[in-house]
C-alpha positions in Angstrom: 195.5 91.1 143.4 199.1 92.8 143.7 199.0 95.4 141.3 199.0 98.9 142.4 198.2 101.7 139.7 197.9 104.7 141.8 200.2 106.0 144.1 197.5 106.8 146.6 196.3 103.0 146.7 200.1 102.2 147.2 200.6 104.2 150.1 197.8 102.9 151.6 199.6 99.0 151.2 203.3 100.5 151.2 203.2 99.6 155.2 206.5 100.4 155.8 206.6 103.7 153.9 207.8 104.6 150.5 210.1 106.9 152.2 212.2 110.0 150.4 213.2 109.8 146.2 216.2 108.1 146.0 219.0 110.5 144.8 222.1 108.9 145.7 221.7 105.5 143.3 218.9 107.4 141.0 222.2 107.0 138.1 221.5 103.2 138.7 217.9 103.5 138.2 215.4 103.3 135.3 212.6 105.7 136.5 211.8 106.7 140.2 212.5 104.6 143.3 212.2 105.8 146.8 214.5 104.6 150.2 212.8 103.9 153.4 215.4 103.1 156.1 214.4 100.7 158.5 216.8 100.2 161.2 220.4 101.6 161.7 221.5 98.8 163.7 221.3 96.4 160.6 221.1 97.9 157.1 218.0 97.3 155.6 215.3 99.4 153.6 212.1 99.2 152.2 212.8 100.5 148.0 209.8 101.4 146.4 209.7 101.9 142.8 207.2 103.6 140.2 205.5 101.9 137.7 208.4 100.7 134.9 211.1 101.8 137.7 213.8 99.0 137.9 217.4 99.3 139.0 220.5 98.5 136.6 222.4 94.9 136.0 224.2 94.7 139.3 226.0 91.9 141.2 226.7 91.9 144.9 230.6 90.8 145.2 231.6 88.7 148.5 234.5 86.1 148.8 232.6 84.2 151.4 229.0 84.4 151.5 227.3 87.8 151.1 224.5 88.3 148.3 221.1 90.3 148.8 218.0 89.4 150.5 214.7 90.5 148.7 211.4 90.6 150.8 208.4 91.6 148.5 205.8 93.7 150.5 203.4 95.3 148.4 202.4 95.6 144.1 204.0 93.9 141.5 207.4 93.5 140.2 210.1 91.5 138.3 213.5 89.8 139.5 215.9 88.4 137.0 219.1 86.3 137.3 221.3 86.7 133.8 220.8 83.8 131.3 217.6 82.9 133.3 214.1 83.8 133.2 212.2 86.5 135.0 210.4 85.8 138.4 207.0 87.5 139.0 207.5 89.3 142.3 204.0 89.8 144.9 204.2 90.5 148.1 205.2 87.8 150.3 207.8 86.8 147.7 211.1 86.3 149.2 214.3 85.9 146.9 217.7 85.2 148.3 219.9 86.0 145.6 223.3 84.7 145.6 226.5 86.7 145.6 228.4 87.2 142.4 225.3 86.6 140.7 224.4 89.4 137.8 220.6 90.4 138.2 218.0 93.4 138.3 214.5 93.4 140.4 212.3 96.4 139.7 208.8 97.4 138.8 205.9 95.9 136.9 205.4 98.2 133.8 202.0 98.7 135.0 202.3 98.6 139.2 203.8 100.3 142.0 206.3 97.7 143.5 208.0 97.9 147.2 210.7 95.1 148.6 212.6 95.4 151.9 216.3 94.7 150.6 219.4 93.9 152.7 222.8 92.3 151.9 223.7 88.7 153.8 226.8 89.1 155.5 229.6 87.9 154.2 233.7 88.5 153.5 235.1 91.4 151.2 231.5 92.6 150.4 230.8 94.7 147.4 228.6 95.9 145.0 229.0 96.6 141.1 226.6 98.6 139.2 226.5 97.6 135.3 224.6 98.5 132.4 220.9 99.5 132.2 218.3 97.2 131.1 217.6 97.2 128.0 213.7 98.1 127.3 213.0 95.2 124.8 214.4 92.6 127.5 211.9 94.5 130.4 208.9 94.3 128.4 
């Protein structure tokens, strides 16, 4: 079972850490997520997020490949593409998420939720944060 209520039970599966709150996207953010650094030779980090915590509409830009790598490691969660369906996320769920693609990936209402998240390289990378999502479309 993936869900994880209490923190304490999630830091106990959280096995790369849910590392320090994260203030410098926290305006991107609906509720509390945390940033756990994993290497500084490629950029990657574990995000944890609190129960109902998911990140803004966003789209990772790129001319020539790019996108974001998602690599589920512990609790329960949601990905979504706009105009498609939302994808249960558990750990061992890995979603490769194409660039220029609008999408969110957060929490489960009810769950802690951690992914290790990187970008795919690519050509004129960026990143545009959009609107929130709206609360009737999480639940």
């Amino acid at each position: 079972m993936a869900k994880i209520v209490s923190k304490e039970e999630f830091e106990k599966e959280n096995v790369f850490g849910t590392g320090e709150y994260n203030a410098a996207y926290a305006q991107y953010f609906t509720g509390d997520s945390y940033l756990k650094p994993l290497s500084k030779a490629f950029p990657m980090s574990n995000v944890s997020f609190a129960p109902g915590c998911r990140n803004y509409w966003h789209i990772h830009h790129a001319s020539k490949g790019g996108g974001q790598m998602l690599i589920c490691t512990a609790g329960e969660g949601w990905y979504q593409e706009w105009g498609k369906q939302p994808v249960k996320l558990v750990p061992g769920t890995v979603i490769e998420i194409p660039a220029n693609v609008k999408h969110w990936h957060g929490a489960a209402k009810d769950s802690w939720f951690s992914h290790i998240a990187f970008g795919i390289p690519g050509e004129n990378l960026s990143n545009e944060w959009l609107e929130p999502v709206e609360d009737d479309l999480y639940k």
